[in-house]
C-alpha positions in Angstrom: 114.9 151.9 175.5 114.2 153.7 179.1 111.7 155.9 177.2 110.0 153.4 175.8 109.7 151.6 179.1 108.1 154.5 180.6 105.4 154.8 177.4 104.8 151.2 178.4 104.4 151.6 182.1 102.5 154.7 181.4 99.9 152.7 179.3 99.6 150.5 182.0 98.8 152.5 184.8 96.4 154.2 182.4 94.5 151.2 182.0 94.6 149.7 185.5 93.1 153.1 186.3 90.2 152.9 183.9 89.7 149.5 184.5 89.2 150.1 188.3 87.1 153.4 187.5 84.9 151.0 185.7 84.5 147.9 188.0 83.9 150.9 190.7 80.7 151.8 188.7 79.2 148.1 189.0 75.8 147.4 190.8 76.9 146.1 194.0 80.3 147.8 194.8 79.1 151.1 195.5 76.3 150.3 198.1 74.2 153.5 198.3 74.1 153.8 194.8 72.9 150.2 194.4 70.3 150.2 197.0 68.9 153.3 195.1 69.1 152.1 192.0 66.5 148.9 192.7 64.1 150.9 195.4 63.5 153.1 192.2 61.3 150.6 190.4 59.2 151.1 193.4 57.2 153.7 191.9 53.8 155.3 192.1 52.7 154.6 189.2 52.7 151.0 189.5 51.4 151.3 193.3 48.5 153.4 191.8 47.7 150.2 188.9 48.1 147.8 191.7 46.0 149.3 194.2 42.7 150.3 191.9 42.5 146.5 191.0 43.1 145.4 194.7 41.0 147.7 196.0 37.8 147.0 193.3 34.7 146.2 193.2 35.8 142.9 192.0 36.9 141.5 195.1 34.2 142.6 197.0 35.8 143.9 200.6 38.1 140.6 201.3 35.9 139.2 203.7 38.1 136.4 205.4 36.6 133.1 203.4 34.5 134.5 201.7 34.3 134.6 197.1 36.0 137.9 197.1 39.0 137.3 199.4 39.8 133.9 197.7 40.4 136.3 194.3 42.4 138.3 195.8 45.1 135.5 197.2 44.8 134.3 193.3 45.6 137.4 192.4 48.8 137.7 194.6 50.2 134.6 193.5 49.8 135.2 190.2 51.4 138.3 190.6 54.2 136.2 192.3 54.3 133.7 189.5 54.2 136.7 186.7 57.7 138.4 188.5 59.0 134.5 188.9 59.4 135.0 192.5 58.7 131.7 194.5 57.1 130.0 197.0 58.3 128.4 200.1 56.2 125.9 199.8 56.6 124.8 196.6 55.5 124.5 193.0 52.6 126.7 192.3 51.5 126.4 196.1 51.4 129.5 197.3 48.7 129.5 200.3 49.3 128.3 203.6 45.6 126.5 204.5 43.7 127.3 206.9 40.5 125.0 208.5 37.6 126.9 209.5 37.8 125.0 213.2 40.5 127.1 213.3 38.2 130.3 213.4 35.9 131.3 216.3 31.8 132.2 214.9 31.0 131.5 211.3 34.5 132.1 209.1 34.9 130.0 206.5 38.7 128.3 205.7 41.1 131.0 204.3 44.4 131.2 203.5 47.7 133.1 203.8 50.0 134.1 200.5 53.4 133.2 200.7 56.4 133.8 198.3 60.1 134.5 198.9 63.6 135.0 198.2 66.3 133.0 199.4 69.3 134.2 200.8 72.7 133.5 199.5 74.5 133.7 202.2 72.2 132.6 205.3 69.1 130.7 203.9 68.1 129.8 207.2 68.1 133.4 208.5 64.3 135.1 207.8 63.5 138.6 207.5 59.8 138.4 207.4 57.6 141.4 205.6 54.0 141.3 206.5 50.6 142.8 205.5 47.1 141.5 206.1 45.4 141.7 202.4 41.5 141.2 204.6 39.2 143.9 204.9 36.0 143.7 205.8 33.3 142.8 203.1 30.4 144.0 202.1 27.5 145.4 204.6 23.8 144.6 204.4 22.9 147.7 202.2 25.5 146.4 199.6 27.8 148.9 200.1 31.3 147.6 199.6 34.6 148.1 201.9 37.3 148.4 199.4 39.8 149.0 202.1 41.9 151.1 199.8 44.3 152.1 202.7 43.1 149.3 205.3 45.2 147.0 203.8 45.8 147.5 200.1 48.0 150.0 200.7 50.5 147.4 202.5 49.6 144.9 200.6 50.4 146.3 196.5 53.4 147.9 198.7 54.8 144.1 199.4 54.5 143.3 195.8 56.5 146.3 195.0 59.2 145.7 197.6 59.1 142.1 196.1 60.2 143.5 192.7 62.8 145.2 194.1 64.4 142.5 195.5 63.8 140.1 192.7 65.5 142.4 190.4 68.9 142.6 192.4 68.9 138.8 192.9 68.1 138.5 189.2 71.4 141.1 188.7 73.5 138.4 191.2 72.7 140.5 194.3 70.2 138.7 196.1 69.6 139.0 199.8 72.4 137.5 202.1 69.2 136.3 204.5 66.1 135.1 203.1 63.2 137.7 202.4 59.7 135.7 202.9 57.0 138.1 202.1 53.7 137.0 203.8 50.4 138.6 203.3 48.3 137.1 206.2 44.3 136.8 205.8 42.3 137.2 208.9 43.3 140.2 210.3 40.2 142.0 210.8 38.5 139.2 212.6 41.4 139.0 215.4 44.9 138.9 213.7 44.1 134.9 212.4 46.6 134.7 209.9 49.5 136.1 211.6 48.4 133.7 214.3 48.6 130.9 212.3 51.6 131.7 210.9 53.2 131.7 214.1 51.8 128.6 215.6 52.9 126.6 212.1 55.6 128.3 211.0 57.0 127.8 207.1 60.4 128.7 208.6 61.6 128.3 212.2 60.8 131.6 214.6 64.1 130.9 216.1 65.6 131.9 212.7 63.2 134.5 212.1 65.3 137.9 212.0 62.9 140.3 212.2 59.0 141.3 211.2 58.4 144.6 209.1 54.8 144.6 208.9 53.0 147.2 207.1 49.3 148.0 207.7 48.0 151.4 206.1 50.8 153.4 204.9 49.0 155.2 202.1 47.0 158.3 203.6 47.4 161.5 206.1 45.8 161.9 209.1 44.0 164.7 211.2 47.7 165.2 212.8 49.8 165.7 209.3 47.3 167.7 207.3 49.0 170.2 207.3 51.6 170.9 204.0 55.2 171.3 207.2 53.8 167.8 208.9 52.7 165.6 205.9 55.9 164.1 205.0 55.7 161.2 208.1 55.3 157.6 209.2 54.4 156.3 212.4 56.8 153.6 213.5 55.9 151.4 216.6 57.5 148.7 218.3 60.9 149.4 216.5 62.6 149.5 220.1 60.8 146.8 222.4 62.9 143.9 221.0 65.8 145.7 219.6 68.0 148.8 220.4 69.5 147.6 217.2 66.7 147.7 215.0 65.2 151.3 215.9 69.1 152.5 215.8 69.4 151.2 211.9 65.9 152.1 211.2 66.6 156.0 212.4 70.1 155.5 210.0 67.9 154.1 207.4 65.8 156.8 207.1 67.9 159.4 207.4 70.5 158.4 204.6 67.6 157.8 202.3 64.2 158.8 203.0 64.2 161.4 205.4 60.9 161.0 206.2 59.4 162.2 210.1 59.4 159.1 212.2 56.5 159.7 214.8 56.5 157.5 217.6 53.5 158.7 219.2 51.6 155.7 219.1 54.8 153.4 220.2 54.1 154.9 223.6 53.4 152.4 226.4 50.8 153.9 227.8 48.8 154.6 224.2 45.4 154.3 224.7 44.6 153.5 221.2 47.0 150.0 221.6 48.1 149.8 218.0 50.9 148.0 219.6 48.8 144.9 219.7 46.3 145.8 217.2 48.1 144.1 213.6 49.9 141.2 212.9 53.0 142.2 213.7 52.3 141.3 217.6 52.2 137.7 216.8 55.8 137.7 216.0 56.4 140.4 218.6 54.9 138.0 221.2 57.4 135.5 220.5 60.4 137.9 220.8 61.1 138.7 217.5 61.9 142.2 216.6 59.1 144.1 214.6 58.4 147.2 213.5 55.0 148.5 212.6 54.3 150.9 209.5 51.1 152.9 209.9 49.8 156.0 208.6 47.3 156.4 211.4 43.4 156.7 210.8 41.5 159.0 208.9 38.0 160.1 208.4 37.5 157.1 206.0 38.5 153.9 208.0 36.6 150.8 208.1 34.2 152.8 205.7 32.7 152.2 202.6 34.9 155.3 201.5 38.3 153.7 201.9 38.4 153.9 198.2 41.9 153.9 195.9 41.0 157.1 194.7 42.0 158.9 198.2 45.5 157.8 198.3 48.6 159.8 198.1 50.8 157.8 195.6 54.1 159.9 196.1 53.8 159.3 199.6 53.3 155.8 199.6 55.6 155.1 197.6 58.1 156.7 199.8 57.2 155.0 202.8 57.2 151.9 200.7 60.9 152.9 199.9 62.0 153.3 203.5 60.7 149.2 204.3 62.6 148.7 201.8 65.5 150.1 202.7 65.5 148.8 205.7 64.8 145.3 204.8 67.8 145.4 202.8 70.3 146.7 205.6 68.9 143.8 208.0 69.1 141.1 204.9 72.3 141.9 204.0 73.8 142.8 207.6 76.8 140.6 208.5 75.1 139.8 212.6 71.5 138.9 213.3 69.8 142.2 214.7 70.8 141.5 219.4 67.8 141.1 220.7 68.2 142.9 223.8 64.4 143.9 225.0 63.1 140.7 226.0 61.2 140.8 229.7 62.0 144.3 229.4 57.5 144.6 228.5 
C-alpha cells in the first residue's frame, strides 16, 4: 500500500511539474520573451512594401491639402481598417478635420489620422506615438518630394508598431494604457497638426503619458558613415520632462536593441534647434514627456532625392523596434512616468 502511495504522489508531482513548465512557456508570463516575440513582426520587409507606396509617385509629395496628401490619410486608414485596429473617433472616422482658417497663407483644410488601442487596465491613461506623414509637394519643374525618409520613414514605422500591438491585444495582451497612434499633417508648414492636436485634444493632455514621436529614422548621416558608428539613433528631449523616461529609455535599449543613443542634438545650446523643430514640441510645450527619434540629415533632405530606394531597411527596422519597446514598458508600467522637469527649461 505505502508503495503504491509513493507511485501515486510521484505521478503527481510529475505532472504539476510539466504542467507549470508549460504555463511557464505562455505569451505573457515570461516578459522578455513576449515583448520579443510581437516586435518581431516588425520587419523590414514589410517596412520596405510600405514605404515604396508611401513614398510614390502616386501621392505626389504630401503637400498639406493638397490631392496627393488626402490619398495618403486614405491610405492610412485603410491600412488601419485592413489590421482592424480603430479609431478614437469612431466608425470609419478616422481624420481629425481641420478648416483652412486654421492655416496661415494659402493651405487648404487637412487632416490628421487617428487610430488606437485601448488599454485594459487604464483607458484613460494615453501614450501617444506620433509622426507627421506631410512633405513637401511637388516644385515648379515637376520634380516630386517623395520624402522617403522626411517622414515616411516614421510614418510606415507607426503602422508597424501598430501591428505589433494589435497582435498582443488580439492574443489577450493588450496595453494596460491606451496606445493612440497619430500621424499629424502639417508639419512642414509649422508643426499644424501637432498643434491642432493639442489645442483639441481626442483625449485629455492631463492623461496624456507620454509622446514618442518619430520623424526620419530611416537613413545615416555625415556623422555615422562610417561601418563602427552606423548602428545609432539620436534621441532628444528624453530627459527635459522626465528623469524617468530617459532612465527606462537607456534600460530599454540596452536589454533589447543595443543601439548608440546620441544625444548630440538634445543639447540646450544646439544650434540646429531640433528640440523645437517636430511635433513632438507641441506636447512637450504642455509638459508632457517626449522623446524625439531622428536619424539626422543627409545629403538628400527636403530634396527631390529623398527617394525609398536610399533607405536602410535593417536599420529602420531596428530603430522602429526600440519605440516599440519602449512604448510597451511605459503602456504596461504599473505608475505614470513622474514628471519631474517642469520650469526646469
Amino acid at each position: 500500500m505505502r508503495s503504491i502511495l509513493i507511485v501515486i504522489l510521484g505521478l503527481v508531482f510529475l505532472y504539476s511539474c510539466g504542467s507549470s513548465q508549460k504555463s511557464s512557456n505562455k505569451p505573457g508570463n515570461n516578459k522578455k520573451a513576449d515583448i520579443i516575440s510581437y516586435a518581431e513582426t516588425i520587419t523590414s520587409d514589410e517596412l520596405q512594401k510600405y514605404l515604396y507606396k508611401f513614398a510614390g509617385d502616386e501621392f505626389e509629395g504630401r503637400d498639406t491639402g493638397e490631392p496627393g496628401q488626402k490619398r495618403a490619410a486614405e491610405y492610412l486608414k485603410k491600412q488601419y481598417m485592413r489590421m482592424g485596429i480603430p479609431s478614437p473617433l469612431g466608425g470609419e472616422d478616422y481624420f481629425q478635420e481641420i478648416d483652412e482658417s486654421y492655416f496661415r497663407g494659402r493651405i487648404k483644410s487637412s487632416e490628421n489620422v487617428l487610430a488606437y488601442i485601448k488599454g485594459t487596465e487604464k483607458p484613460d491613461e494615453i501614450v501617444v506615438i506620433s509622426a507627421h506623414y506631410d512633405h513637401v509637394g511637388v516644385d515648379s519643374n515637376g520634380n516630386i518630394y517623395n520624402g522617403a525618409d522626411d517622414d515616411g520613414s516614421g510614418t510606415v514605422s507607426i503602422l508597424e508598431i501598430a501591428q505589433a500591438f494589435a497582435k498582443a491585444a488580439k492574443d489577450g495582451y493588450g496595453p494596460k494604457r491606451t496606445i493612440l497612434f497619430l500621424h499629424v499633417t502639417g508639419e512642414e508648414k509649422g508643426l499644424y497638426g501637432s498643434s491642432y492636436y493639442t489645442e483639441n485634444p481626442v483625449f485629455p493632455l492631463e492623461k496624456t503619458v507620454t509622446n514618442l514621436n518619430i520623424d526620419m529614422i530611416g537613413r545615416i548621416d555625415e556623422n555615422h558613415k562610417s561601418p563602427e558608428k552606423n548602428n545609432y539613433i539620436y534621441l532628444i528631449g528624453s530627459d527635459r520632462l522626465s528623469t524617468e523616461l530617459h532612465n527606462l529609455s537607456e534600460e530599454i535599449n540596452k536589454e533589447f536593441t543595443q543601439l548608440d543613443l546620441d544625444y548630440t542634438y538634445n543639447a540646450k545650446d544646439d544650434p540646429n534647434r531640433f528640440y523645437y523643430r517636430s511635433d513632438h514640441y507641441n506636447f512637450a510645450k504642455n509638459n508632457i514627456p517626449i522623446i524625439f527619434y531622428f536619424n539626422g540629415v543627409h545629403e538628400d533632405y527636403h530634396e527631390p532625392t529623398d527617394t525609398a530606394d536610399k533607405i536602410e531597411y535593417d536599420l529602420m527596422t531596428k530603430r522602429a523596434k526600440l519605440i516599440f519597446y519602449t512604448a510597451w514598458e511605459i503602456a504596461n508600467k504599473e505608475e505614470r512616468l513622474i514628471v519631474d522637469g517642469i520650469g526646469k527649461e
